[in-house]
Structure formats: structure tokens, C-alpha cells
C-alpha positions in Angstrom: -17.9 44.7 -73.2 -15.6 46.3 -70.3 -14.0 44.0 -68.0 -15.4 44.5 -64.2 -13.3 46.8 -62.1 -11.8 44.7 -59.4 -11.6 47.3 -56.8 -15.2 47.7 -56.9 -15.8 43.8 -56.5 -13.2 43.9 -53.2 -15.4 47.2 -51.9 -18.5 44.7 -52.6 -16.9 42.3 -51.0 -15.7 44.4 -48.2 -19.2 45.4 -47.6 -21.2 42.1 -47.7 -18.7 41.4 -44.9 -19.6 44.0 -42.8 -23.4 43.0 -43.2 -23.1 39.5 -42.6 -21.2 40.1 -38.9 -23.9 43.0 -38.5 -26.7 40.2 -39.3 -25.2 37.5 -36.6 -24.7 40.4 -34.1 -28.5 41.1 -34.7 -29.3 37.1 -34.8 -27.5 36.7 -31.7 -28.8 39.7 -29.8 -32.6 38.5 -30.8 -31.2 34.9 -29.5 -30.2 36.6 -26.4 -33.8 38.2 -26.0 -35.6 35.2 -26.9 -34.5 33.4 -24.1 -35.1 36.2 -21.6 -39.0 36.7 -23.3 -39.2 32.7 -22.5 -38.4 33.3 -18.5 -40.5 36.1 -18.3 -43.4 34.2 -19.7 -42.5 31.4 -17.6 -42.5 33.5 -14.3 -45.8 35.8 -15.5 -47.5 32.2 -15.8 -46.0 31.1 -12.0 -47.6 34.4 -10.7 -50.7 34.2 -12.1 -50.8 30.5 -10.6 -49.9 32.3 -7.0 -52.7 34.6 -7.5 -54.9 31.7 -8.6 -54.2 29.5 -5.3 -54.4 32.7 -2.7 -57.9 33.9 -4.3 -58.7 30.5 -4.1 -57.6 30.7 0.0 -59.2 34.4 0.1 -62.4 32.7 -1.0 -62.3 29.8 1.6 -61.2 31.9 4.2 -64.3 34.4 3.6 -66.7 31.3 3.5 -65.5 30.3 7.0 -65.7 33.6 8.0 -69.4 33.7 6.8 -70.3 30.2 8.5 -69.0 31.0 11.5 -71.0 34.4 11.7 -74.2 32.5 10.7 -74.1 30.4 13.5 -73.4 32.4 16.1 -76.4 34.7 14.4 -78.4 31.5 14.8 -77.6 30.8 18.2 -78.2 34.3 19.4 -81.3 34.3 17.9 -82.2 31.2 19.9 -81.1 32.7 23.6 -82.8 35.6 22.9 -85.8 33.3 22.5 -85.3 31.4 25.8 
């Protein structure tokens, strides 16, 4: 059986290297994004609670609005009768 080259085993060597600092850029790059996907989710969710509380003032608002209209529908309807 031949003996293994040893240049080739350095150029193997050489190489798995150069994948492993490419694999902790990429780790630490999909780190990096992580965290930034984890504030945006956290601020979508603090909008959607906004829009949540001024529907939930939109929809107070309008039923005043609609009270208020009612009775002064009411009490024109009972001047016009006197």
C-alpha cells in the first residue's frame, strides 16, 4: 500500500480551515439576525397592541357619538310634538 502524500493532507487541512472560519462567520451572521428577527417580532406584537387599544377607542368614541345623536333625535321628536 502507498504511503499518503503529506502535501495533500496539509491542502486538506488547509481547506477544512477555511470552512470552519466560513461556518462561524455564517453562525455568527445568522446569530446577528436572530436577534434583530426577535425585536422585530417584539415591536410588530407592540403595534398590533396600539391598534388593538385605538380600535377599541374608535369603537367607544363612535358609540358616544351614536348616543348622543339618539337623544337629541329623541328630544326633537318630543318638541316637535309640544
Amino acid at each position: 500500500m502507498a504511503e499518503p502524500d503529506p502535501t495533500v493532507a496539509s491542502h486538506t487541512l488547509v481547506l477544512l480551515r477555511s470552512m470552519d472560519r466560513k461556518l462561524d462567520h455564517v453562525i455568527e451572521t445568522l446569530g446577528r439576525h436572530d436577534v434583530r428577527l426577535g425585536r422585530l417580532e417584539r415591536d410588530i406584537g407592540e403595534v398590533k397592541s396600539d391598534l388593538v387599544l385605538l380600535e377599541n377607542r374608535m369603537l367607544t368614541q363612535t358609540n358616544e357619538i351614536l348616543r348622543i345623536v339618539h337623544r337629541l333625535n329623541e328630544q326633537d321628536a318630543l318638541a316637535s310634538q309640544n
